[in-house]
Jmol script that loads the backbone (N, CA, C; Angstrom):
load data "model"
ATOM      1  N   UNK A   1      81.016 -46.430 209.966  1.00  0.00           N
ATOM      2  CA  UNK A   1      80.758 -47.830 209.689  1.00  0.00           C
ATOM      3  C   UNK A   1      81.647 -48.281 208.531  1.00  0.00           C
ATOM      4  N   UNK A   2      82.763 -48.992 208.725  1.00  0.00           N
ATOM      5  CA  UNK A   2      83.244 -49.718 207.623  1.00  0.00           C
ATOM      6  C   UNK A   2      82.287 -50.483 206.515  1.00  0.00           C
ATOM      7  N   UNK A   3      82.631 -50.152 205.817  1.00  0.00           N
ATOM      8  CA  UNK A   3      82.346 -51.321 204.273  1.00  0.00           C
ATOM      9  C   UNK A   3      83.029 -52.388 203.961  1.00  0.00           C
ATOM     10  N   UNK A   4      84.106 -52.102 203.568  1.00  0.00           N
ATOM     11  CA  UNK A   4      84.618 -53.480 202.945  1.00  0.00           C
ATOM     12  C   UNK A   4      86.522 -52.755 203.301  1.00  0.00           C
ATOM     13  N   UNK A   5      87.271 -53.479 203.642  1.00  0.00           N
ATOM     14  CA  UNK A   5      88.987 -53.519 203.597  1.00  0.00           C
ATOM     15  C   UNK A   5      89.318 -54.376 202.025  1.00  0.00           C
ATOM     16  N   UNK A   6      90.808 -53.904 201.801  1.00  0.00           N
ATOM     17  CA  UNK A   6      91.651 -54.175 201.001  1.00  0.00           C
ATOM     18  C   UNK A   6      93.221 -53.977 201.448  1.00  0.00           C
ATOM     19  N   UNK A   7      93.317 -55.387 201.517  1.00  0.00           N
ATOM     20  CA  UNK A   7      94.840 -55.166 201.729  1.00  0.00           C
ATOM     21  C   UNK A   7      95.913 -55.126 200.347  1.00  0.00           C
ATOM     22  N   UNK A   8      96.851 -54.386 199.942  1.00  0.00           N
ATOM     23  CA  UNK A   8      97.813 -54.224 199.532  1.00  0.00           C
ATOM     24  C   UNK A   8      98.356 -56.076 199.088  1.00  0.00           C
ATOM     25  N   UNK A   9      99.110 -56.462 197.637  1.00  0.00           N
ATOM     26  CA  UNK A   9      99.715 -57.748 197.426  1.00  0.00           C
ATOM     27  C   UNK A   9     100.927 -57.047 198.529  1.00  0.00           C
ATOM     28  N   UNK A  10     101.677 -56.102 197.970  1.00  0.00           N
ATOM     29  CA  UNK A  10     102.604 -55.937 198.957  1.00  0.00           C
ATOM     30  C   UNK A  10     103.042 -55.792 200.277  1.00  0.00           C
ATOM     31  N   UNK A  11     101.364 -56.006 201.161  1.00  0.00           N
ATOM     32  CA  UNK A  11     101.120 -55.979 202.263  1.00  0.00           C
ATOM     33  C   UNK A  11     101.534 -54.431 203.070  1.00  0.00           C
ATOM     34  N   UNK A  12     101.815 -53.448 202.390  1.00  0.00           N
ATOM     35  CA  UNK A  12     102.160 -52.872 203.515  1.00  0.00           C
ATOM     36  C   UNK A  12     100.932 -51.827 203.856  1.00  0.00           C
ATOM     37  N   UNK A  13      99.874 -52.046 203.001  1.00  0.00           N
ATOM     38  CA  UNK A  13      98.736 -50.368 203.261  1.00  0.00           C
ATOM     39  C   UNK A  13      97.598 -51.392 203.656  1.00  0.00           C
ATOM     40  N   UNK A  14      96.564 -50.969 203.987  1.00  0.00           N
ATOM     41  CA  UNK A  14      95.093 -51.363 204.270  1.00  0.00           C
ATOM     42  C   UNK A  14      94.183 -50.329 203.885  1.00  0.00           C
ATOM     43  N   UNK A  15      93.857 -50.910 203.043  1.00  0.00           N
ATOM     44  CA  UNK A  15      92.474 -49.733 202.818  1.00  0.00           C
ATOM     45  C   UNK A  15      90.943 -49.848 203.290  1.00  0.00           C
ATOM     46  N   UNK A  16      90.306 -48.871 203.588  1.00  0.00           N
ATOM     47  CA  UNK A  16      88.796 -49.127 204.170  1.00  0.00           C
ATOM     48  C   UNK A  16      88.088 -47.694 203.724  1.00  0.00           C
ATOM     49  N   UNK A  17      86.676 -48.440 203.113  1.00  0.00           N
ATOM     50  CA  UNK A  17      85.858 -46.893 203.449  1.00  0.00           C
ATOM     51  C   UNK A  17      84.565 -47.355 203.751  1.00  0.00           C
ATOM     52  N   UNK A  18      84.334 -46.025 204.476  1.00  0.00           N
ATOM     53  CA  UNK A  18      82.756 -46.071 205.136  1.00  0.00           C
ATOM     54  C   UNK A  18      81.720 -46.039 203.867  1.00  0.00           C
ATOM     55  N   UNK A  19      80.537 -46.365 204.947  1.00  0.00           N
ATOM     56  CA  UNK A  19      79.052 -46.266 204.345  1.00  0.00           C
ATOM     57  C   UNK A  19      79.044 -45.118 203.880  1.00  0.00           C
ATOM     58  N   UNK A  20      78.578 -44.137 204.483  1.00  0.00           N
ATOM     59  CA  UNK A  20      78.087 -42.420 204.694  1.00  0.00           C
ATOM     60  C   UNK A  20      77.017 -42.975 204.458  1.00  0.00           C
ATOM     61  N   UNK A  21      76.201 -41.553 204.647  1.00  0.00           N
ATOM     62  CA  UNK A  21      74.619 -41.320 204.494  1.00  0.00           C
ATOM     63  C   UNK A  21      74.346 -40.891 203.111  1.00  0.00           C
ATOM     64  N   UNK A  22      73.034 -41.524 202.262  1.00  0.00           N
ATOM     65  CA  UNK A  22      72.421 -41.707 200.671  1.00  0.00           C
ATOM     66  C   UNK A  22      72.806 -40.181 200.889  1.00  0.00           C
ATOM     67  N   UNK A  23      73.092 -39.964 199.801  1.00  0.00           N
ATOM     68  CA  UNK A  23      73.523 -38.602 199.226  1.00  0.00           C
ATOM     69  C   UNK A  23      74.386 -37.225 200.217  1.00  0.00           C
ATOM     70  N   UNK A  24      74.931 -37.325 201.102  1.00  0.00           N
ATOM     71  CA  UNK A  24      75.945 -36.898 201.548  1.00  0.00           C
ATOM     72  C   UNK A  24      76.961 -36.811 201.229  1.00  0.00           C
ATOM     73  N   UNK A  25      77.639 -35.450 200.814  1.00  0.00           N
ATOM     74  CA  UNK A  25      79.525 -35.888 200.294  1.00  0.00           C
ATOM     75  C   UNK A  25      79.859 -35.143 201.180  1.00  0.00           C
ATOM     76  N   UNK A  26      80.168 -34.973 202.076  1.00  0.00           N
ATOM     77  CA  UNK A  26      80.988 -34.229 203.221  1.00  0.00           C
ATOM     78  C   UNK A  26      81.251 -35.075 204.091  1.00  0.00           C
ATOM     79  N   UNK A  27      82.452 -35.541 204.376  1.00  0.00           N
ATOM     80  CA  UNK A  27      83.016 -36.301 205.510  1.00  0.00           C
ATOM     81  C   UNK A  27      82.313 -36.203 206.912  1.00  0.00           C
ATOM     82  N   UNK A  28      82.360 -34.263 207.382  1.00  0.00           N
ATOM     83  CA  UNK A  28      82.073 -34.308 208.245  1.00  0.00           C
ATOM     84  C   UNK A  28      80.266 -34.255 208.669  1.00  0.00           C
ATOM     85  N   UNK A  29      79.497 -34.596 207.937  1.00  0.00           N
ATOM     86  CA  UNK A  29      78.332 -34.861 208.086  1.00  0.00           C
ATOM     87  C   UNK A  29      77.822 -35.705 207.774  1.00  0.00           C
ATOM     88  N   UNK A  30      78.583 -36.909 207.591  1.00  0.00           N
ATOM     89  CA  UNK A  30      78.221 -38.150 207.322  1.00  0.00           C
ATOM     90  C   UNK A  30      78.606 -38.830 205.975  1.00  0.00           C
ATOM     91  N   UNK A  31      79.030 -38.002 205.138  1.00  0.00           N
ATOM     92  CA  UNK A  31      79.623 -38.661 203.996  1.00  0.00           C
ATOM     93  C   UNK A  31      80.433 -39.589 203.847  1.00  0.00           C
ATOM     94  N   UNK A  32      80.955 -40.579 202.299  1.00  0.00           N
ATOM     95  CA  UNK A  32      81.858 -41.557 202.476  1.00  0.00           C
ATOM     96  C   UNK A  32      83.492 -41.004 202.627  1.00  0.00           C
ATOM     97  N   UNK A  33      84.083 -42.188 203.233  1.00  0.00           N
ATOM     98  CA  UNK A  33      84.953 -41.519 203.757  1.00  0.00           C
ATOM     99  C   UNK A  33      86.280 -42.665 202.969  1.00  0.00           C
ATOM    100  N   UNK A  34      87.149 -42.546 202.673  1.00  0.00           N
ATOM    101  CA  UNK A  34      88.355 -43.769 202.103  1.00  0.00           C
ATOM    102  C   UNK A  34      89.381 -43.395 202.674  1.00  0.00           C
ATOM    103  N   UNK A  35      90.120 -44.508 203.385  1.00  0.00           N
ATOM    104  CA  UNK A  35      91.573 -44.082 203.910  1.00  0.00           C
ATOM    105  C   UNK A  35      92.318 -45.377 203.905  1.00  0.00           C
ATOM    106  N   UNK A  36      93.786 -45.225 204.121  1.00  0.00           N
ATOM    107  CA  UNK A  36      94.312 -45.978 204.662  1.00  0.00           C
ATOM    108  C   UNK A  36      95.592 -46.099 205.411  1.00  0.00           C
ATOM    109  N   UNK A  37      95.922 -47.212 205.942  1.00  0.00           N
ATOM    110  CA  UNK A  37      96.935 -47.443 207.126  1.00  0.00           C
ATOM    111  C   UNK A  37      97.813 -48.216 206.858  1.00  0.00           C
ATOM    112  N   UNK A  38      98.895 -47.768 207.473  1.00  0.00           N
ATOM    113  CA  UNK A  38     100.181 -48.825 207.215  1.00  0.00           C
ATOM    114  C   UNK A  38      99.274 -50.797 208.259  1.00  0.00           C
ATOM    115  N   UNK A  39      99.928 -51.085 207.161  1.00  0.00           N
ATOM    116  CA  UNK A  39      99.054 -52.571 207.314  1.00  0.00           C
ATOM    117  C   UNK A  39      99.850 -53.102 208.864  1.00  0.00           C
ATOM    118  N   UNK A  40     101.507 -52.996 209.250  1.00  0.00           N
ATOM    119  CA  UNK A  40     102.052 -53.364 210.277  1.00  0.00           C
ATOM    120  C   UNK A  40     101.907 -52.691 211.330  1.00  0.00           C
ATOM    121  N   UNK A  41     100.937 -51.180 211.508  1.00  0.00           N
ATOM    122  CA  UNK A  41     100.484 -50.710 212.516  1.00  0.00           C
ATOM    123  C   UNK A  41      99.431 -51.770 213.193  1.00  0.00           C
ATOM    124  N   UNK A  42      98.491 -52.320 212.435  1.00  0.00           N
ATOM    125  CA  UNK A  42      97.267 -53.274 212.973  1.00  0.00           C
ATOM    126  C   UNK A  42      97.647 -54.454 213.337  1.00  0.00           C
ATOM    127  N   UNK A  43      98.314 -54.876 212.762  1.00  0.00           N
ATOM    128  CA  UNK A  43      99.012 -56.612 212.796  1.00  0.00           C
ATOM    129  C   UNK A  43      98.642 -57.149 214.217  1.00  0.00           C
TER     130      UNK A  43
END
end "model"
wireframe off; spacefill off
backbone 0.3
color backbone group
């Protein structure tokens, strides 16, 4: 589940991170997760 995006002034990254589950830190079991993407892949 996304949270909230941030795009880059320079436009070129996008950032997003998930919810996760209350007290989970492991990605793969539900924890939060932050990444991002070249912003002209989505366009």
């Amino acid at each position: 589940m996304p949270e909230g995006m941030h795009a880059t002034g320079s436009g070129t990254n996008l950032w997003t991170a998930t919810e996760g589950v209350s007290g989970v830190t492991n990605p793969a079991t539900g924890g939060r997760v932050v990444f991002f993407v070249d912003q002209a892949s989505v366009d």
